[in-house]
N, C-alpha and C positions, 0 to 999 in steps of 0.2 A: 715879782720875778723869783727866781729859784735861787736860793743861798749857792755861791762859790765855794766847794771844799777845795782845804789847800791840805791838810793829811792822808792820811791812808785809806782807803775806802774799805765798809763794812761789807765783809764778806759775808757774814755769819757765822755759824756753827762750825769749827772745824768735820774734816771729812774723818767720816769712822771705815778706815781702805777696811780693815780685815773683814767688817760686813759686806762692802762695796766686794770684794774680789768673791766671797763666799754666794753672793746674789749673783755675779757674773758664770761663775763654773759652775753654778743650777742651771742657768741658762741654758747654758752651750751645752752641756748634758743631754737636758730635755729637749732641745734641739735638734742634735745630734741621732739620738733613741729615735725622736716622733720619726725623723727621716728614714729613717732604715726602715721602721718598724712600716710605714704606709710603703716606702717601695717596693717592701716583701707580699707586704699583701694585695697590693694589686699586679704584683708580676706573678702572684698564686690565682689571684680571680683573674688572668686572664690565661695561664694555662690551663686551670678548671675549664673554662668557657669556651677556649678553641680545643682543645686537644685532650683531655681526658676525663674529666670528670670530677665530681666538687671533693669525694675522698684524695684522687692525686692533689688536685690544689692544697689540701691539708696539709699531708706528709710533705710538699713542695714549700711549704711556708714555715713549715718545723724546720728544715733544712736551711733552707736561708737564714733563720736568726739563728740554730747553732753557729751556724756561718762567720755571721756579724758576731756570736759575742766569744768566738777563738779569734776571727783577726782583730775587733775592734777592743 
């Protein structure tokens, strides 16, 4: 049968937060970026595709990330 602990249970290795928090705000960065950045370009590959033409979809797609990176 399995030994009864009656102390403190081993946790391990204390937690190293300043990497733990520095691993989390890369996350959410990259997260954040990848979303904008696929939004913008498939709401530019689909006004290329209905409505003007693969150069407006370009300029359309420049415009959207200036966009995102003055509000975001």
């Amino acid at each position: 049968m399995a030994e009864i602990q009656h102390g403190p249970a081993e946790l391990g290795a204390e937690m190293d937060y300043p990497e733990h928090e520095r691993t989390y705000h890369g996350f959410t960065f990259l997260v954040k970026w990848g979303t904008i950045v696929l939004s913008a370009l498939m709401i530019a590959m689909a006004f290329a595709f209905f409505a003007a033409g693969w150069f407006s979809g370009v300029i359309l797609f420049a415009l959207i990330m200036a966009a995102a990176v003055f509000f975001a």
